[in-house]
TORGU-70864 format. One record per residue (C-alpha): residue number from 0; residue in three letters; y negated, x negated, z. Coordinates in nm, 4 decimals. Layout:
N
+-----+------+----------+----------+----------+
!  nr ! rest !    north !     east !       up !
+-----+------+----------+----------+----------+
! NUM !  Ala !        Y !        X !        Z !
...
+-----+------+----------+----------+----------+
END
This chain:
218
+-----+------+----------+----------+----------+
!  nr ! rest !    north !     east !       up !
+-----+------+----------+----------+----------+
!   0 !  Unk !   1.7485 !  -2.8452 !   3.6120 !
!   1 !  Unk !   1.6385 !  -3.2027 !   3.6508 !
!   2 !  Unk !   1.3351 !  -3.3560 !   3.4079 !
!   3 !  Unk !   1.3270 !  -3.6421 !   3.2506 !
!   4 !  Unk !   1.0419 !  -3.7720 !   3.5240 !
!   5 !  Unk !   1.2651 !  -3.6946 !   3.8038 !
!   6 !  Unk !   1.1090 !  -3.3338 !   3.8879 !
!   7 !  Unk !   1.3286 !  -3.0271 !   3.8914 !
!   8 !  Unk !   1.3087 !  -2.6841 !   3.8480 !
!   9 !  Unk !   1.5262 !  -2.3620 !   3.9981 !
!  10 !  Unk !   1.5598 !  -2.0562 !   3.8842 !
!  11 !  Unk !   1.7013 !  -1.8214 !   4.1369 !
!  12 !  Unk !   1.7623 !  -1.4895 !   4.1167 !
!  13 !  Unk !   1.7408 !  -1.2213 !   4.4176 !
!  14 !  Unk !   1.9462 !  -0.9107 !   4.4375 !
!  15 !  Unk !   1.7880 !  -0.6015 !   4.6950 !
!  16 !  Unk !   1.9448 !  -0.5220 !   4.9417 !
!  17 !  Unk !   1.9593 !  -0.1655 !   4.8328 !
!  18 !  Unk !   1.8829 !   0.0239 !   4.5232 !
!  19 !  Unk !   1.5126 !   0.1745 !   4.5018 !
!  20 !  Unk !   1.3880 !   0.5219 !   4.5245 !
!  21 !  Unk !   1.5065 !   0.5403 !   4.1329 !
!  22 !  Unk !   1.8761 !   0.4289 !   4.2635 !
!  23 !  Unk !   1.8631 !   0.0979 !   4.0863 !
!  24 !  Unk !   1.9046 !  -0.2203 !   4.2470 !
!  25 !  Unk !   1.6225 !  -0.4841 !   3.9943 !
!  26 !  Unk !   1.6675 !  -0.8526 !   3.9994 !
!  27 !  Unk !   1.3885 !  -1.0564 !   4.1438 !
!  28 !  Unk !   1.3663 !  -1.3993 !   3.9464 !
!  29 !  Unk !   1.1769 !  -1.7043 !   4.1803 !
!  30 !  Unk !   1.1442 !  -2.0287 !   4.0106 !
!  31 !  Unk !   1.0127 !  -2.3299 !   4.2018 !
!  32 !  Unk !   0.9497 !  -2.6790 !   4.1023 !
!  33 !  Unk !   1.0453 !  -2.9844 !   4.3004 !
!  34 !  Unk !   0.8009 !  -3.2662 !   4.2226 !
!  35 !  Unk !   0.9872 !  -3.6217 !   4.1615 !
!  36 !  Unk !   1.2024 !  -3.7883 !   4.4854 !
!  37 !  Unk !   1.0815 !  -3.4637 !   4.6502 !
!  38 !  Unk !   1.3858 !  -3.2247 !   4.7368 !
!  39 !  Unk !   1.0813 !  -2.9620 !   4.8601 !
!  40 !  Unk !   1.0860 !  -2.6552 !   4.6255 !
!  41 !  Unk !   0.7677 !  -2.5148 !   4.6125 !
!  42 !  Unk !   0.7071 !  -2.1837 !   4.4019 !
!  43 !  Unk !   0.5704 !  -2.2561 !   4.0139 !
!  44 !  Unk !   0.4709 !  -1.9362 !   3.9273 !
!  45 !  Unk !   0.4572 !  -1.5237 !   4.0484 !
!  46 !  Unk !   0.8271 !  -1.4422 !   4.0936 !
!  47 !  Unk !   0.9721 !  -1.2335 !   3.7917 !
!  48 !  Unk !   1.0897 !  -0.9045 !   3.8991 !
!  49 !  Unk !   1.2736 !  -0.6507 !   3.6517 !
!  50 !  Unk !   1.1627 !  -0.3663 !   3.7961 !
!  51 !  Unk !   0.8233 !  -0.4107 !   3.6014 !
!  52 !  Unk !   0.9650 !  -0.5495 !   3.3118 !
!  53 !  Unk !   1.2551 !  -0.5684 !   3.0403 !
!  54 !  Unk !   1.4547 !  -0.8638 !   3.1607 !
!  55 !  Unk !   1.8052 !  -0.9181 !   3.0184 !
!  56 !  Unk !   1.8130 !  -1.3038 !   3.1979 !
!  57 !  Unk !   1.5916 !  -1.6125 !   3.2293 !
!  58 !  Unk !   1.7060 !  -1.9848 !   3.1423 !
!  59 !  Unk !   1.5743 !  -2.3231 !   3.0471 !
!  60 !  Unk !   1.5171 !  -2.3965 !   2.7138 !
!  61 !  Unk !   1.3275 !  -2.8332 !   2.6242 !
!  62 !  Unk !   1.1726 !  -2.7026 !   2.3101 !
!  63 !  Unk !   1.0075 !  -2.9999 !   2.1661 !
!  64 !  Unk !   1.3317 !  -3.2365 !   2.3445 !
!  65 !  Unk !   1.0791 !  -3.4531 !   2.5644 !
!  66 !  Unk !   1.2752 !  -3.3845 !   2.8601 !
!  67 !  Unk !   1.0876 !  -3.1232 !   3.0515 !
!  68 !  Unk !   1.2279 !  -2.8050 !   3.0370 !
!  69 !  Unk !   1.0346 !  -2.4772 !   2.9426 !
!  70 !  Unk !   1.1512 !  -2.0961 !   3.1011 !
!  71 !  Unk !   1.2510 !  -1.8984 !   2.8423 !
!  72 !  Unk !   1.2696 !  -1.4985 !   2.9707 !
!  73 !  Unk !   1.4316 !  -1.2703 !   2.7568 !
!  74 !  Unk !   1.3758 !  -0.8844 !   2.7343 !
!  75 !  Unk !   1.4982 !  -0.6218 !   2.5211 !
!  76 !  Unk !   1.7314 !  -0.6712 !   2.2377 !
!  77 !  Unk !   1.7800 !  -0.4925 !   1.9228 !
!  78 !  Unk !   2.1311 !  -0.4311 !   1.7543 !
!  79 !  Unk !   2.1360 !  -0.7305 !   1.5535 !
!  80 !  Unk !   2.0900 !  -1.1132 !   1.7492 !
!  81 !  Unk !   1.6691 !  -1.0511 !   1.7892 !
!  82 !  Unk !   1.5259 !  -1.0408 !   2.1341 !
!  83 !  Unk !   1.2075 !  -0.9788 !   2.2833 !
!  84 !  Unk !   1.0957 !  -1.3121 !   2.4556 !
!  85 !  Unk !   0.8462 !  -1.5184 !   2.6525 !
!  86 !  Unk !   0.8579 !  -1.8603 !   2.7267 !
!  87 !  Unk !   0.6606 !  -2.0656 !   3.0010 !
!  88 !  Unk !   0.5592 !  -2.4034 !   2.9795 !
!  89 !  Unk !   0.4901 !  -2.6724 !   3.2811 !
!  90 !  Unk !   0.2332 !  -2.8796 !   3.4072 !
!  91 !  Unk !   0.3491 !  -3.1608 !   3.5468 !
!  92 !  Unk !   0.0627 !  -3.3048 !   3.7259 !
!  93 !  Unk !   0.0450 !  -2.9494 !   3.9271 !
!  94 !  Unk !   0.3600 !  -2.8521 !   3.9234 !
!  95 !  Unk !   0.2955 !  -2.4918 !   3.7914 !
!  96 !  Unk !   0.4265 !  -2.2955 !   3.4849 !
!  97 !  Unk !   0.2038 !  -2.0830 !   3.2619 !
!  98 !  Unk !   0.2396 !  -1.8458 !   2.9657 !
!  99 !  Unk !   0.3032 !  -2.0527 !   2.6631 !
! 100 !  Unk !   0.4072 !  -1.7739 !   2.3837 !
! 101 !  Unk !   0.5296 !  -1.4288 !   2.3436 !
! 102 !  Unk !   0.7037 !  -1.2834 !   2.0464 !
! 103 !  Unk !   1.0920 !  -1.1808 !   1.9146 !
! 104 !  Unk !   1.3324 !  -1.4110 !   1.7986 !
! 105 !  Unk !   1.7108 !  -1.4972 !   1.7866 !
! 106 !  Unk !   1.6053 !  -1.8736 !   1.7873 !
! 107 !  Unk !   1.2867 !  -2.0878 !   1.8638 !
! 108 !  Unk !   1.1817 !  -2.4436 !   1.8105 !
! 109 !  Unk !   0.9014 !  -2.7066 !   1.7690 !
! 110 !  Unk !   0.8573 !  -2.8390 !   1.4089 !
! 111 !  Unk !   0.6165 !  -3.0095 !   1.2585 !
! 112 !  Unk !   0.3628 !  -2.9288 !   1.4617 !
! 113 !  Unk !   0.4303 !  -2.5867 !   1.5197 !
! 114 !  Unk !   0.5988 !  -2.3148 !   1.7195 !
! 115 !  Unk !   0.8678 !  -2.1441 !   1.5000 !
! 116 !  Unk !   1.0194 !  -1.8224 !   1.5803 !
! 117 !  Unk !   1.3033 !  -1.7116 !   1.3794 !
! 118 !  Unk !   1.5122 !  -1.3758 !   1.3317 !
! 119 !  Unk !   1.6913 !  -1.1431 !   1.1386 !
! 120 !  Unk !   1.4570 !  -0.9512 !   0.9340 !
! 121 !  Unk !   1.6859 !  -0.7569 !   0.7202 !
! 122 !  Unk !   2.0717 !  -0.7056 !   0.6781 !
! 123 !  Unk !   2.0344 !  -1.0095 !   0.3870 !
! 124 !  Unk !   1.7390 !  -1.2140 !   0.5045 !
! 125 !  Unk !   1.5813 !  -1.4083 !   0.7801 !
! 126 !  Unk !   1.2084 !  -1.4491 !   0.8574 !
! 127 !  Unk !   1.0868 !  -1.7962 !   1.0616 !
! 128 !  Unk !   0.7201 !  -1.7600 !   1.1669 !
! 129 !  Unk !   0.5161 !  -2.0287 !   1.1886 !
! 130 !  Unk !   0.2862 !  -2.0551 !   1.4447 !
! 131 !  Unk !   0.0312 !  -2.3939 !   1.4585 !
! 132 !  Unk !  -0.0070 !  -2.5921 !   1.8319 !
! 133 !  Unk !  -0.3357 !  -2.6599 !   1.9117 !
! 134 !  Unk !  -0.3576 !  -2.9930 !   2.0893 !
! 135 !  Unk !  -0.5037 !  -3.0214 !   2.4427 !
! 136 !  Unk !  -0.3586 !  -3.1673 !   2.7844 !
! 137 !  Unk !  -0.1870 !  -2.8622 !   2.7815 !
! 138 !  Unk !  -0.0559 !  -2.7500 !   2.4208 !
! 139 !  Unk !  -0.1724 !  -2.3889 !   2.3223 !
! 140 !  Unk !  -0.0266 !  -2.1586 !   2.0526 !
! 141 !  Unk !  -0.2985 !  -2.0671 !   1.8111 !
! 142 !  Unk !  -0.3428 !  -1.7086 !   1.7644 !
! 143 !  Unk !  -0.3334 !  -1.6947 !   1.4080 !
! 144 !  Unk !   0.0146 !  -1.7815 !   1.2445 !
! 145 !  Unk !   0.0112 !  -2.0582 !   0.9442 !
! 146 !  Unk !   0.2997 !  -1.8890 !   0.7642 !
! 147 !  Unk !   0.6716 !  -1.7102 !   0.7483 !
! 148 !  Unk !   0.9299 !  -1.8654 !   0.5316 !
! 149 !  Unk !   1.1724 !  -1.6181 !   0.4175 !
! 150 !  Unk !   1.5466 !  -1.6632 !   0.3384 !
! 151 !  Unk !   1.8003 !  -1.4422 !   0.2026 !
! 152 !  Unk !   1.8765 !  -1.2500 !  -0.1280 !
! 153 !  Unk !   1.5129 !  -1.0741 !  -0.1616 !
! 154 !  Unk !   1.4857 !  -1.1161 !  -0.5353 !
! 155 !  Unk !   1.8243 !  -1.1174 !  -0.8507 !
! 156 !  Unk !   1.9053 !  -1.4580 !  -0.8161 !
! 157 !  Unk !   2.2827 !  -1.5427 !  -0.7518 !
! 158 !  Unk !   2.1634 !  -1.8119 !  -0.4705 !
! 159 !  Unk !   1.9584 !  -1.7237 !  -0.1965 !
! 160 !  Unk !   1.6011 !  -1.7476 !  -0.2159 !
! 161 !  Unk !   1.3610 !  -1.9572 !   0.0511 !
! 162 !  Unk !   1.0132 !  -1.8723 !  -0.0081 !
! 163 !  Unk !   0.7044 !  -1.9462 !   0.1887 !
! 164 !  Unk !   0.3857 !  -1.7155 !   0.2125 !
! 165 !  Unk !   0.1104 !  -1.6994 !   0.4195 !
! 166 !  Unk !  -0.1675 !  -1.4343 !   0.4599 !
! 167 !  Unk !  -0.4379 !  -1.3465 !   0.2290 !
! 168 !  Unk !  -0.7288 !  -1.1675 !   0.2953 !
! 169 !  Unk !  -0.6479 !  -0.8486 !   0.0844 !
! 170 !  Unk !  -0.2978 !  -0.8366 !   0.3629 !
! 171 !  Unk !  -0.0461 !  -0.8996 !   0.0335 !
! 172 !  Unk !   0.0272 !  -1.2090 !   0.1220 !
! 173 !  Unk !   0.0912 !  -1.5252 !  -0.1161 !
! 174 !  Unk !   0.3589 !  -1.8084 !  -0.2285 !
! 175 !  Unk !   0.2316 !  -2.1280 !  -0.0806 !
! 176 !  Unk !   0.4651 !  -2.4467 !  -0.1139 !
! 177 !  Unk !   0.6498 !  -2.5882 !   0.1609 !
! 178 !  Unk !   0.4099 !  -2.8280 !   0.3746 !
! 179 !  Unk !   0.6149 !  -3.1307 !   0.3187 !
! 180 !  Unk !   1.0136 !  -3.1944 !   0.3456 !
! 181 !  Unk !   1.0983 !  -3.1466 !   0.7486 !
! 182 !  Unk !   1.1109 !  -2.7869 !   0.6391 !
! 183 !  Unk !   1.2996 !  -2.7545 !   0.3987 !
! 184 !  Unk !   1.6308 !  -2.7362 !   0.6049 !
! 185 !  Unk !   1.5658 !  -2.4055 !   0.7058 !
! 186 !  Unk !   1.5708 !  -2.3040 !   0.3091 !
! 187 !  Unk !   1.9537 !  -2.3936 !   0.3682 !
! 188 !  Unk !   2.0442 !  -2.1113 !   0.6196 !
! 189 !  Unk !   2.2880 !  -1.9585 !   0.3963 !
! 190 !  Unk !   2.4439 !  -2.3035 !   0.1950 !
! 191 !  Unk !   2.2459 !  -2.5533 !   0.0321 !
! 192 !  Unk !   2.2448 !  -2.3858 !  -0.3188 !
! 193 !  Unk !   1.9120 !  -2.1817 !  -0.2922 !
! 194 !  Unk !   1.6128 !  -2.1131 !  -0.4979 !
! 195 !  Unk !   1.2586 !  -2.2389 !  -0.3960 !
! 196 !  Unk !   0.9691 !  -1.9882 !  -0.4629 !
! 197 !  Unk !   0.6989 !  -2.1549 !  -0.6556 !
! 198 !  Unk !   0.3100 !  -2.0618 !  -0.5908 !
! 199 !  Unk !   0.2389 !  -1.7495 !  -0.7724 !
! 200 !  Unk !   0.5594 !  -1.5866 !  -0.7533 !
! 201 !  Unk !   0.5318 !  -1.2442 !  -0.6804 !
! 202 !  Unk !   0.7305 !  -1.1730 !  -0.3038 !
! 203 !  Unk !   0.9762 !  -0.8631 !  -0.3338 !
! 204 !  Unk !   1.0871 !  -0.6676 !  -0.0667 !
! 205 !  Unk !   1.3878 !  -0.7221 !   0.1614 !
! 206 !  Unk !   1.6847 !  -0.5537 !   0.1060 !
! 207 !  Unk !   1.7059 !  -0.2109 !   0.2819 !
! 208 !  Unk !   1.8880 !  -0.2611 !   0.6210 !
! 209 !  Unk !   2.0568 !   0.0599 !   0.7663 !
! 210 !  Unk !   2.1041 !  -0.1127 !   1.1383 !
! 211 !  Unk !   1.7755 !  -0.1473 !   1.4226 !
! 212 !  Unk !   1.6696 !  -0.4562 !   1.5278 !
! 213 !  Unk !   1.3881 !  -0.5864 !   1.7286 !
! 214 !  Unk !   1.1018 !  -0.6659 !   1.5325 !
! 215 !  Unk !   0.9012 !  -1.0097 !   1.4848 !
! 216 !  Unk !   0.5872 !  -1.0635 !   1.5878 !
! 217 !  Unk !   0.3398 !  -1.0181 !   1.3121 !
+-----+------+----------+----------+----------+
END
């Protein structure tokens, strides 16, 4: 995958020979990075290998679209579209990816500021964590998240309900409203006619969902 400053990246993935003492046969994933009007690959992090972890495949994914593509590995999935996930970011100047974020999602984007992580959280709803970028030459993803919207039928209205909570100190969680208007798209997941939670509503559960999924992060 080219960059937009003329680097590249390559994923390539290595088959054994021959299966292991276990009988299986792991994939090995080595990614290297090509700095720009260079065609020498040199590696840009520890080569992925299968055998020590879940690994289902690895791709590029240009989360914040400035060109430069992120790794995105992805490990188990559940039985709905969630999947364990951990996505590596690069340095340009050295050439070298590092662990950016970890987590379970079915998508994953930059908004606003922040890294969102989204997923089915019930057979009627969707959760979309939202996790705050601390700036530095190299973005970080804070440790604490800011707040989950939730979308789906969780209360008796005929429209779906988008509601957005963040944590409290006694862990029940209240109604906050939405930090300004980039986010309310993602009230829309299920049509445009939806009901906004106002502060102080009280948050009901999700529907009961017979079917296993992986988890979000928390």
């Amino acid at each position: 995958m080219r960059n937009a400053d003329g680097s590249r990246l390559r994923i390539t993935p290595v088959c054994p020979a021959a299966p292991d003492d276990k009988g299986t046969a792991p994939t090995r994933y080595v990614i290297a990075y090509a700095a720009p009007g260079s065609d020498r690959y040199r590696p840009a992090m520890a080569p992925l290998d299968a055998a020590d972890e879940e690994i289902r495949f690895v791709d590029f994914i240009d989360l914040d679209n400035d060109g430069i593509q992120e790794v995105q590995v992805t490990g188990t999935c559940g039985a709905g579209p969630n999947c364990e996930g951990t996505l590596y970011r690069l340095d340009p100047a050295s050439g070298r990816l590092s662990h950016f974020f970890s987590g379970a999602w079915a998508d994953i984007r930059i908004l606003d500021g922040h890294l969102v992580e989204a997923g089915r959280a019930s057979c009627c709803a969707w959760e979309y964590h939202a996790w705050p970028l601390l700036p530095g030459p190299q973005p970080q993803v804070a440790d604490a998240m800011a707040f989950i919207i939730s979308v789906g039928w969780l209360g008796n209205e005929d429209e779906a309900d988008c509601r957005f909570r963040r944590a409290t100190p006694d862990g029940s969680g209240e109604v906050i409203a939405p930090p300004n208007a980039q986010w309310l798209p993602i009230c829309e997941l299920y049509g445009s006619d939806y009901h906004l939670a106002l502060p102080g509503t009280v948050t009901p559960q999700p529907a009961a969902d017979d079917s296993a999924d992986t988890p979000l992060q928390d």
